[in-house]
Every structure is written in C-alpha cells, then in structure tokens.
N, C-alpha and C positions, 0 to 999 in steps of 0.2 A: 427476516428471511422471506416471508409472502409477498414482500412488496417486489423483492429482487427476483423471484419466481413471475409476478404479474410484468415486471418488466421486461422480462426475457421472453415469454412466451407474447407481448406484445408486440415487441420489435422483431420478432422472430415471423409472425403471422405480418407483420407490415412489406420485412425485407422481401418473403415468398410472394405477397400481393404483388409488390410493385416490380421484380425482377420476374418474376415467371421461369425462373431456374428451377424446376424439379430433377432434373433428371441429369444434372453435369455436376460429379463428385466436387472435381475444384473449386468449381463458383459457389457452391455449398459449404466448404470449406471457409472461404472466404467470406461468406454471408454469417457463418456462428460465429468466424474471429471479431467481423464487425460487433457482433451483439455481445461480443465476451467482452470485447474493450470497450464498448459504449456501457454498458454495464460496469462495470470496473471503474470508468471514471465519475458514474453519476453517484455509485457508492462512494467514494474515494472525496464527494466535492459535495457529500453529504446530501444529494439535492432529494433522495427517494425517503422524504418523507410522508405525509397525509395530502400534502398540496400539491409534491411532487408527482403521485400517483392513488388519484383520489378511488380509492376500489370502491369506497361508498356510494357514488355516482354511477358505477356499472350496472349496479340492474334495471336503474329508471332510463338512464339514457335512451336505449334503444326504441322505445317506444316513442319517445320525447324526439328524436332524430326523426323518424317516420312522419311524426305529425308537424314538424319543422319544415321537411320537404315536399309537404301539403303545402303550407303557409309561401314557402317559398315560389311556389308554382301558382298561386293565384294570385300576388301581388305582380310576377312575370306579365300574368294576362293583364293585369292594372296599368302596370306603365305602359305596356307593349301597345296598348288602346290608346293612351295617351300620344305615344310618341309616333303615331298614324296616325291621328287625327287633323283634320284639317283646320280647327282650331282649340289646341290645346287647353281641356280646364287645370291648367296649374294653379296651384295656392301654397306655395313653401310656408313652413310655419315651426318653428320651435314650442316646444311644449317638453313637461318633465312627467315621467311615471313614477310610481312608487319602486324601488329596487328589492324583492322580497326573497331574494337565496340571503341565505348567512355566510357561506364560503365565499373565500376567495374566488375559488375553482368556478363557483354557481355565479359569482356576480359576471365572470370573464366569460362565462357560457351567454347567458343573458347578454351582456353589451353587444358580442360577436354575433349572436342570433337575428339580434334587430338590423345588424349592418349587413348581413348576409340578404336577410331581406329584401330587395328590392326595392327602393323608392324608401326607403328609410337607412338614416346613418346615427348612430352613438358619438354623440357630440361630448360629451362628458360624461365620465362616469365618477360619481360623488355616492358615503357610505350608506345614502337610502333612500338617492334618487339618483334616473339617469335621463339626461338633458339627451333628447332626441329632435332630427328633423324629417320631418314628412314632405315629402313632394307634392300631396293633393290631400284634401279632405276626406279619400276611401281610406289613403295610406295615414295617415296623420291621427288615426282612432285610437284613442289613449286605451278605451274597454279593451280591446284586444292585443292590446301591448302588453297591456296588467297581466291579462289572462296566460301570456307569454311567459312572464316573469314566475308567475305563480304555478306554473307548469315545469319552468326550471326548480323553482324551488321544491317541488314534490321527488324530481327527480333526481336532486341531490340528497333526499331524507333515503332515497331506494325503493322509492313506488311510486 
C-alpha cells in the first residue's frame, strides 16, 4: 500500500509541475483520473514493486542530484572550451570504471549520470563495470567517475 501512496503522490506532484493547472476544477479532475488509472494499471501489471518505485533511493537522491548538476555544469564549460577553440585538444578514449551501486535502480542512475554528462557516454553497462567514452583527457578521468559511482552507491543505501 506505500508504494501506491508514493506513486500517487508522485505522479500527482509531476502532473501539477508540468500542467500549471491549479485553479480549473475540470483539468484537475482530469489530472487524478490520469493518476487513478496510471495507478490502477501499474498495480494491475504488478510493476510497483522495489525496482518499480525504489523509496530507498529517496533520501540520498536529492543531494546526489544537486552535486550531479555541479558535475554537469563544469564538464559544459569543458567542452564548451573545446568546441571554441581554434585547435581543438580532442583524445576520444574508451576506458571501464568499477560499477559500485548493487540495484538495479543504482546501476541505471549511474550509466544515465555519466551520459547526462557532457563529453562522456555509457557505452556498456556490464554487472561490475561500465564501458565509458570520454572526449578529452579532463573528461576521460576514471578518479572521478568512480567517485560518481560511489556517490550513487551511497545514495541508493539513503545517505
């Protein structure tokens, strides 16, 4: 029954973000039918289980997000240098990190972190490593990738 409270009260805070309907009964209406049936079938199609709606991950996340769109914003100024520069130091390079969340949930947070990244994409993701590429040798630093991983992994334990 918590998980289908956490989903409702998610999709509920999602629908009002992204509609800005406060104040028009119908559309409102129409926003908890969405969430009663979207709800109804995720019960229904068994999906709301631990992986389905990981509430474990809720209390690290947020901070772990904050320090992500750090990471994201200074690898921006990385390329953004590069890609004005009048002669570009590219060095594409494959290379593997260690994979250290044990979820599901943590390893997909992980792969999507490093691609969200800028100048780095998740080339594979395998059970305890993830096959990465970097665009330059700033972007390309395994140390800080780890440290990435190992950030996910704390914030999937909830701290």
């Amino acid at each position: 029954m918590g998980r289908i409270l956490v989903m409702v009260a998610a999709l509920s805070a999602l629908w009002l973000l992204l509609s800005g309907y406060f104040d028009k009964p119908l559309l409102l209406a129409f926003g908890g039918g969405s969430v009663a049936l979207a709800t109804w079938l995720a019960h229904r199609a068994r999906v709301l289980d631990a992986e389905g709606v990981p509430g474990g991950v809720i209390p690290g996340i947020f901070g772990y997000w904050i320090w992500l769109i750090t990471e994201i914003g200074k690898a921006n100024l990385i390329v953004a240098r590069e890609a004005l520069a009048v002669e570009p130091k590219l060095s594409p390079k494959l290379f593997l990190v260690p994979n250290p969340p044990r979820t599901a949930v943590g390893k997909v947070t992980f792969a999507n972190s490093i691609t969200m990244t800028p100048g780095t994409v998740t080339v594979d993701l395998r059970e305890d490593e993830i096959l990465v590429h970097g665009l330059t040798e700033d972007l390309a630093d395994v140390e800080s990738i780890r440290d990435m991983g190992e950030r996910v992994a704390r914030a999937e334990r909830g701290g």
